[in-house]
Structure formats: structure tokens, C-alpha cells
BAFITI-159976 format. One line per field, with one value per residue (C-alpha): residue number from 1; residue in one letter; x, y, z. Coordinates in steps of 0.1 Angstrom, whole numbers, plus 5000, padded with zeros to 4 digits. Layout:
seq	(NUM|...);
type	(a|...);
px	(X|...);
py	(Y|...);
pz	(Z|...);
//
This chain:
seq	(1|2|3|4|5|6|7|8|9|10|11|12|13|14|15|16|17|18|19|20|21|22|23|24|25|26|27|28|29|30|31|32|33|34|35|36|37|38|39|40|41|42|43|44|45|46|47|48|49|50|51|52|53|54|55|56|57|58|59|60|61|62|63|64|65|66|67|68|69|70|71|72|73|74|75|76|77|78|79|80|81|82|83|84|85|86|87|88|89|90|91|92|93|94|95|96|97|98|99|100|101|102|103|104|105|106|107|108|109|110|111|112|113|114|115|116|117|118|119|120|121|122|123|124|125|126|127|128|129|130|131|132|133|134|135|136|137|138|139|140|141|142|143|144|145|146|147|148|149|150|151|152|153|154|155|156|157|158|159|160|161|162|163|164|165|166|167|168|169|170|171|172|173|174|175|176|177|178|179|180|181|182|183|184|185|186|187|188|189|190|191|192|193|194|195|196|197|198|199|200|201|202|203|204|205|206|207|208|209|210|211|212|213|214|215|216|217|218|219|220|221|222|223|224|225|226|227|228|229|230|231|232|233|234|235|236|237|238|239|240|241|242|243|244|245|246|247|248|249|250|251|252|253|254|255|256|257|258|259|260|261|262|263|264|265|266|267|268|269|270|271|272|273|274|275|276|277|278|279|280|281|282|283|284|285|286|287|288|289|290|291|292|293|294);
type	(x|x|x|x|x|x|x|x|x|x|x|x|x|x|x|x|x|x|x|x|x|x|x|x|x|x|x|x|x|x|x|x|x|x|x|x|x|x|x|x|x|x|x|x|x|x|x|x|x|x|x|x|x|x|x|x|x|x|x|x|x|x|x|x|x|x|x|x|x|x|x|x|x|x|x|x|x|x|x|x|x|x|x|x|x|x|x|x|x|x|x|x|x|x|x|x|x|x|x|x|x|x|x|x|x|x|x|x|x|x|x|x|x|x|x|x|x|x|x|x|x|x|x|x|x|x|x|x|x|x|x|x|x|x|x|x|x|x|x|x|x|x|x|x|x|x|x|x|x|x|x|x|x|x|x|x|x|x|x|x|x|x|x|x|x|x|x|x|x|x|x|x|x|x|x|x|x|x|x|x|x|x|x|x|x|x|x|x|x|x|x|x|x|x|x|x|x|x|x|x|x|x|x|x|x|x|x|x|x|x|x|x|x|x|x|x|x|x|x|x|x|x|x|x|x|x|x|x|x|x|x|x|x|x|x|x|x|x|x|x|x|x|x|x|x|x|x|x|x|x|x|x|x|x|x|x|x|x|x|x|x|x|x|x|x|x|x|x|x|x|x|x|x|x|x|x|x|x|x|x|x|x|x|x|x|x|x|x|x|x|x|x|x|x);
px	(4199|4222|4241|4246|4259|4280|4298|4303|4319|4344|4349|4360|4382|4400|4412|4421|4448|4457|4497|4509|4510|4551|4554|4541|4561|4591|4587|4578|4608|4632|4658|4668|4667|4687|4716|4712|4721|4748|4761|4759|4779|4806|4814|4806|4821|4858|4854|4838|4870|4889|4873|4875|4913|4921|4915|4934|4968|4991|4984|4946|4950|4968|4947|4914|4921|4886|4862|4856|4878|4880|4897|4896|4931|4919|4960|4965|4942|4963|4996|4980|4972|5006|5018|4989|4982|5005|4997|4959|4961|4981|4957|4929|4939|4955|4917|4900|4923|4922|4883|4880|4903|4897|4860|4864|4884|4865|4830|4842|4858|4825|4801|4824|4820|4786|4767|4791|4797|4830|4853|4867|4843|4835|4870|4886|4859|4862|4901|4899|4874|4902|4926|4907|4915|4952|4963|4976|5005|5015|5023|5036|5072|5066|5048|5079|5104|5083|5077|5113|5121|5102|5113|5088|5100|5090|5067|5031|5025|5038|5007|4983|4990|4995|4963|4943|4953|4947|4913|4899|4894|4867|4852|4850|4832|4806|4799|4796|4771|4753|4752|4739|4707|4700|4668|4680|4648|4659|4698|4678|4656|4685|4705|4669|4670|4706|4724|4760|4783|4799|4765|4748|4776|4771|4741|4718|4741|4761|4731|4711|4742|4748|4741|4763|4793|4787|4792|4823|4836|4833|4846|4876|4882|4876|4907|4929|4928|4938|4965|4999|5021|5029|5037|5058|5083|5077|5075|5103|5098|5082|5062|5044|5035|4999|4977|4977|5017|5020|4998|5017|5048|5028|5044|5080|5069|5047|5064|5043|5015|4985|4962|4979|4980|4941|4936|4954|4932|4900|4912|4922|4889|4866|4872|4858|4831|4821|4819|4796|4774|4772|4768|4752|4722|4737|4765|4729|4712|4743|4749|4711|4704|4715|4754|4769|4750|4770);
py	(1254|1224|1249|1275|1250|1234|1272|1276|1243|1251|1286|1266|1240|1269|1290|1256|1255|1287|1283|1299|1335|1331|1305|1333|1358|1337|1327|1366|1376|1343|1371|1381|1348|1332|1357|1361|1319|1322|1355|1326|1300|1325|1332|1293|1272|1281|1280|1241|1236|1245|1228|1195|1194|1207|1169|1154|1138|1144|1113|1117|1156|1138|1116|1133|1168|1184|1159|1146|1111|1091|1084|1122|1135|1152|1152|1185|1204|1189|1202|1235|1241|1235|1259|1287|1288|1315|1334|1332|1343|1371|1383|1376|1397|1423|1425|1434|1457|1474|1477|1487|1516|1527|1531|1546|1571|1578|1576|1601|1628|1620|1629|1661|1673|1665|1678|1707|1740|1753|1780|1761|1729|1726|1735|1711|1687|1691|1688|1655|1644|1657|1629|1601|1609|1605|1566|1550|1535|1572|1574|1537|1550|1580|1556|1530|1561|1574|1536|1530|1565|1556|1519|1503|1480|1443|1447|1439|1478|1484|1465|1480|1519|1525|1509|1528|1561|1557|1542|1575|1603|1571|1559|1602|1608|1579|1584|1620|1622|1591|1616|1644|1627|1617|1630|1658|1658|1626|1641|1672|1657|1639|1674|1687|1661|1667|1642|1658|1649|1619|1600|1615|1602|1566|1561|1576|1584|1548|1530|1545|1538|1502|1491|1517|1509|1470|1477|1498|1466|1440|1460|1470|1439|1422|1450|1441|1404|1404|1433|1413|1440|1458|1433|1419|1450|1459|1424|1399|1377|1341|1346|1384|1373|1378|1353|1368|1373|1339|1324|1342|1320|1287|1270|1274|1265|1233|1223|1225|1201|1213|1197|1213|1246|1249|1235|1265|1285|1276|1275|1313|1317|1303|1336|1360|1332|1331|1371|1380|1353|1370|1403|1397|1412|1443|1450|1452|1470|1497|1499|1505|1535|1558|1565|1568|1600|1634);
pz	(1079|1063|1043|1074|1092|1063|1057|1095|1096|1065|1084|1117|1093|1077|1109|1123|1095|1097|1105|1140|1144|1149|1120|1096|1110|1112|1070|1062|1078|1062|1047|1079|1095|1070|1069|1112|1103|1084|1104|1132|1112|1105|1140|1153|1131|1137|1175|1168|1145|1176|1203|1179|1175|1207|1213|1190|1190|1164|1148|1146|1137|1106|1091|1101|1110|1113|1121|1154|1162|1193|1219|1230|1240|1272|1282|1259|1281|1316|1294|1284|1319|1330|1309|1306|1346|1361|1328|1333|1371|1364|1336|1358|1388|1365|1346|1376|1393|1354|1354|1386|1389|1351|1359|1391|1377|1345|1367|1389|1364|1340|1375|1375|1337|1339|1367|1377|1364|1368|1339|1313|1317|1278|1271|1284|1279|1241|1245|1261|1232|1203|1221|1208|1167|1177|1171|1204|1177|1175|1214|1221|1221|1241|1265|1266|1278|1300|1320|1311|1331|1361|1365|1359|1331|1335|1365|1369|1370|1332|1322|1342|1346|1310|1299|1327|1314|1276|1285|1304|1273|1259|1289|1302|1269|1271|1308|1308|1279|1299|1335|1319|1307|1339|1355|1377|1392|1413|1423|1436|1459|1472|1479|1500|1521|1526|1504|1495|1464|1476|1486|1454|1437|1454|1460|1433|1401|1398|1408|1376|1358|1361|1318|1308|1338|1330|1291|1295|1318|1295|1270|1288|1302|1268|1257|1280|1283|1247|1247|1238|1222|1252|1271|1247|1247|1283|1300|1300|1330|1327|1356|1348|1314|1312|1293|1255|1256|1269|1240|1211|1229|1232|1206|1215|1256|1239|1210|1177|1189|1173|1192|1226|1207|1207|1239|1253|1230|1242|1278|1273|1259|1289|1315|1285|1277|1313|1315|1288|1299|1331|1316|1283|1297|1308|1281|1256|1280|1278|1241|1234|1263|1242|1262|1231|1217|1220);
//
């Protein structure tokens, strides 16, 4: 009986040092978590780099140029604001009139290509899909004489027309092959009771579509707040400079502070933060429902 109870005992001690059920998994799994960390570190460590001398004074970027030093020079982000604020609003406006009327657009010609039959359909389908293997480089020139031709040279519209219509044959191709593995099921009950293409359209195909529409917005958005190089040959007014043409010119409009330099950095860098955290959950959501397969 002494012994039964003795082994039941050791039996009781051993699960109780059993490590967690996560811990295990976590050490098993210590490859992937170690090069996830320094995948981490990689991507991190510059942005803290930034953040740390975009607080600095000249002097103090000088004699300690990574590390953190003290006081904090919280006047480059007042001068970086000066400077960056017209730039930011135009980007900022200019973003969401982009997103909006590129997906619009692409939604509605995707709806058409995928859930209606009419001659030519694949056709043309496949011809808008041979576009994306020529380099936008290739028609940059042709796009400058064509703007230049219709006036629209150093106007807010030069920024956002051109990159609306090079952004359709992508966005077409990903939301079409998204519609057409939608349950059809659903979009004909809605035509029983009487729903028509517009409502359909509305009401039951976007709604299903939301990942997919919030992935192509970030990305697009994420495009254009960085596009600089059509601006710069298309855009020669202080005050329609968006933000990433006005950042390549920081250092002549600030002097070479360094210091000033990255605090316009980071504040460029705060609308894109702010917008993936929004739509982190989404843009993931997207990329793994399977849009992208043909």
C-alpha cells in the first residue's frame, strides 16, 4: 500500500514538472522563432535608429550619433512640420480620392468580367492580363506627352489620373478571379426576389468582398504615397508637391540638419503606420483568401 502510494506520488511530482504545453512547442519550434527575431530586428532596428536621431541636435548627432542623448530636440519635429504640412495634405487628400475611384472602377469592370457573359469576354480579359509584363518605365514618356497634350502639367490631376489608370489591368485581374469564386448560390437568390445588377453589385458582391477590396487599398495607397518620380517631372509648384517629392527636396528646404531630416521621415511615415494598423486585420485576411489564384 506504502509503495502504491509512493509511485502515485512520483507520478503526480513528474506531470507537475512537466513544462507548459506552449513552452515545448515554442523550444521545438526555436528555428523558426529565432530567424522570425532576427527577420524582426532587420526591419526594427533602422526605424529605432531613426526615431533616435530625429531628436538630436547637430551637436549631440556628433558626438553620440546612435544612441539615445538628452535633452530631446522636440524643435526638429515643429520645423519638419512647417515644412512637410501642405505636402502631407495634398498626399492625403490625393490617397483617398486615388483609392476610391481606382477601386470603383476596377470593382465594377472586375463584377462585369466575372459574372457576365458577353462575345469576346476571355479575349479581352486575357489582353488586359498581357499588359501587366510590360514595365510601366517603358510607357512613362508616352504618358508625359499625352498629360503634357491635355494640359494637365503641374496640376493636382497629373498625379492622380495617371496612377488610376495603370493600376486597373492588376486590381481587374485580382478582383475578377476573387468574384468568380463567389457562391452564386447567394447572387441568385438575390435576382428571385427581384434584386437587379446595381443592388447585387452593392449590396451582396462588395459586402463579400471587403478582405480582398481592404488589401488592394492599402496596397494602392501604400503605392502612391511613395510615388516621387512622376511628380518630380510633372509637378513644379511648391504648393502641389505631394509628400514623397517633397521629402526627396527636404534637405535643400531644411538645410543639412540630420536630426530635422529624420524627423520629417518619421512624420511621413505616421499616415501609413496608422493605416495598416487599422487594416492589418483585413489586408491578411485578403492576401490569404485565395484572390490571387488564376
Amino acid at each position: 500500500m506504502d509503495a502504491t502510494a509512493r509511485l502515485g506520488r512520483a507520478e503526480q511530482g513528474q506531470q507537475k514538472q512537466k513544462p507548459p504545453v506552449w513552452l515545448s512547442n515554442l523550444w521545438q519550434d526555436r528555428g523558426t522563432h529565432i530567424v522570425f527575431l532576427l527577420g524582426l530586428a532587420i526591419a526594427f532596428i533602422p526605424l529605432w535608429f531613426m526615431m533616435t536621431i530625429s531628436v538630436k541636435s547637430m551637436g549631440q548627432f556628433m558626438v553620440k550619433p546612435l544612441g539615445v542623448t538628452y535633452p530631446l530636440a522636440m524643435d526638429n519635429y515643429v520645423i519638419a512640420w512647417n515644412v512637410l504640412k501642405r505636402s502631407l495634405l495634398n498626399s492625403f487628400v490625393m490617397t483617398l480620392v486615388v483609392v476610391v475611384i481606382s477601386i470603383g472602377i476596377s470593382a465594377l469592370s472586375a463584377y462585369v468580367f466575372a459574372l457576365f457573359q458577353f462575345p469576346g469576354r476571355n479575349l479581352l480579359f486575357w489582353s488586359f492580363l498581357s499588359v501587366l509584363f510590360i514595365p510601366g518605365i517603358l510607357t512613362f514618356a508616352t504618358r508625359y506627352q499625352v498629360v503634357e497634350a491635355l494640359g494637365m502639367v503641374d496640376t493636382y490631376a497629373v498625379q492622380v489620373l495617371p496612377y488610376v489608370a495603370i493600376s486597373q489591368i492588376f486590381q481587374i485581374v485580382v478582383l475578377r478571379s476573387f468574384f468568380a469564386g463567389l457562391p452564386l448560390e447567394v447572387i441568385e437568390s438575390a435576382q428571385v426576389d427581384g434584386a437587379g445588377v446595381w443592388r447585387v453589385f452593392l449590396q451582396i458582391v462588395l459586402p463579400m468582398s471587403r478582405p480582398i477590396l481592404a488589401t488592394l487599398a492599402v496596397m494602392r495607397a501604400m503605392g502612391f504615397w511613395d510615388e516621387w518620380l512622376w511628380p518630380m517631372v510633372t509637378v513644379f509648384k511648391w504648393e502641389l508637391r505631394p509628400m514623397a517629392l517633397q521629402i526627396f527636396y527636404l534637405t535643400s528646404d531644411i538645410g543639412p540638419h540630420v536630426g530635422r531630416q529624420m524627423a520629417g521621415y518619421v512624420l511621413a511615415s505616421i499616415p501609413l503606420l496608422v493605416l495598416f494598423t487599422v487594416a492589418s486585420k483585413q489586408f491578411v485576411k485578403g492576401l490569404t483568401s485565395g484572390a490571387i489564384k488564376m
